[in-house]
Every structure is written in C-alpha cells, then in structure tokens.
C-alpha positions in Angstrom: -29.0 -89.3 -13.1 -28.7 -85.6 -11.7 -31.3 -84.0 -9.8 -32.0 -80.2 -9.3 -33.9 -79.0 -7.0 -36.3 -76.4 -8.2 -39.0 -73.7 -5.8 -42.2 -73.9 -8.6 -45.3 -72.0 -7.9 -48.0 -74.0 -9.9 -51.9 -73.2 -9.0 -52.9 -75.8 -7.0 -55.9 -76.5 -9.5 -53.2 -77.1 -12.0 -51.1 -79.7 -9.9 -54.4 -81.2 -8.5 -55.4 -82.0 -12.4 -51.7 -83.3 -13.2 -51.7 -85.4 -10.8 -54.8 -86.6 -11.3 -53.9 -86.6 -15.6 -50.7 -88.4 -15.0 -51.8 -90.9 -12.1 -48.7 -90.1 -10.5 -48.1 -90.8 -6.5 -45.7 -87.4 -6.3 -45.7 -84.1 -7.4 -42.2 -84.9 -8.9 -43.3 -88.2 -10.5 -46.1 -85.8 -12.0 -44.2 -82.7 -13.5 -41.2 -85.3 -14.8 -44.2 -87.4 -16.3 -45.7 -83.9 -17.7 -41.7 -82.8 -19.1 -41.3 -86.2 -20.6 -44.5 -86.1 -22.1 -44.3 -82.7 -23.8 -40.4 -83.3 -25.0 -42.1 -86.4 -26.8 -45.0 -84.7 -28.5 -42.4 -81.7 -30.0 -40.3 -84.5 -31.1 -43.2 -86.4 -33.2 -44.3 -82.8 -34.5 -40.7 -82.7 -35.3 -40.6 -85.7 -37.6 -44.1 -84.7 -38.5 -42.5 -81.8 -40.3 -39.6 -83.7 -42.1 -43.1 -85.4 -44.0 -42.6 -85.2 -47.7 -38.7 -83.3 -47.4 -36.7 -85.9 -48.5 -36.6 -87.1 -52.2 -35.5 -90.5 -51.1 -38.7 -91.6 -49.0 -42.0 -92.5 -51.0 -44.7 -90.4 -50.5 -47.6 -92.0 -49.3 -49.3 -92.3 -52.8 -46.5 -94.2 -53.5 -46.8 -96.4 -50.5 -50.9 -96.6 -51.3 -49.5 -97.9 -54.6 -47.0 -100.3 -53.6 -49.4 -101.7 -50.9 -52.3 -102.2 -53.8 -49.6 -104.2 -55.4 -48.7 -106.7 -53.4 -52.2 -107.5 -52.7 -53.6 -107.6 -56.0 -50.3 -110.2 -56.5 -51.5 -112.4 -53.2 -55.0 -112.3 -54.4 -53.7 -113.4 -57.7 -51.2 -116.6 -56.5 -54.4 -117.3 -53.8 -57.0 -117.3 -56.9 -55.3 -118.1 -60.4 -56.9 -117.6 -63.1 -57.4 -120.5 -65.6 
C-alpha cells in the first residue's frame, strides 16, 4: 500500500476528540480510522438508496409475508391438528 504524506491543519480540539472517538495510538491511525469510517457510512447510504429500485427483490411486505409463512407452517408440523 502507498502512502502520501499530507501538511493538515485540524483544531487541536478536533484531533483531541478523534483520537479520543477512534481509540487510536496515532494521529494517522486516527484520520485513516475516521476516512475508512466515513467511505463505509456513504456506501451503506448508497445501498440504502437502491431500497425498493429493483423489480426483482421483494419488498419488505413481501418478506413480512413470506416470513409469516413459514412460521405459521412450523407451528403447524410442531402442533397438528387432529
């Protein structure tokens, strides 16, 4: 993996509270920890959006539906009726 070496000015409040946030030993440990962090939360709001945009997936009525299902079928093998 590459490294770049990068001048930052970041409040010293601000790193304090990252560091602290990220219980990281470094400042680099922190900020990489703080990049890696926010590249994962725009990717979940990413797949967030795709919710609902594709005809092929259920919806989750569907799911709720399917899920009801199959539990009123194990109840039914655990408890037949006679």
């Amino acid at each position: 993996m590459y490294s770049m070496k990068t001048t930052l000015n970041i409040p010293d409040k601000r790193m304090k509270a990252l560091l602290k946030a990220t219980k990281a030993k470094t400042k680099t440990e922190a900020i990489n920890t703080a990049i890696e962090d926010y590249i994962y939360q725009e990717n979940v709001k990413a797949i967030l959006a795709l919710e609902g945009s594709s005809p092929d997936f259920m919806t989750q009525d569907e799911l709720q539906d399917m899920r009801n299902m199959e539990l009123q079928e194990q109840s039914d093998m655990e408890n037949p009726k006679q």
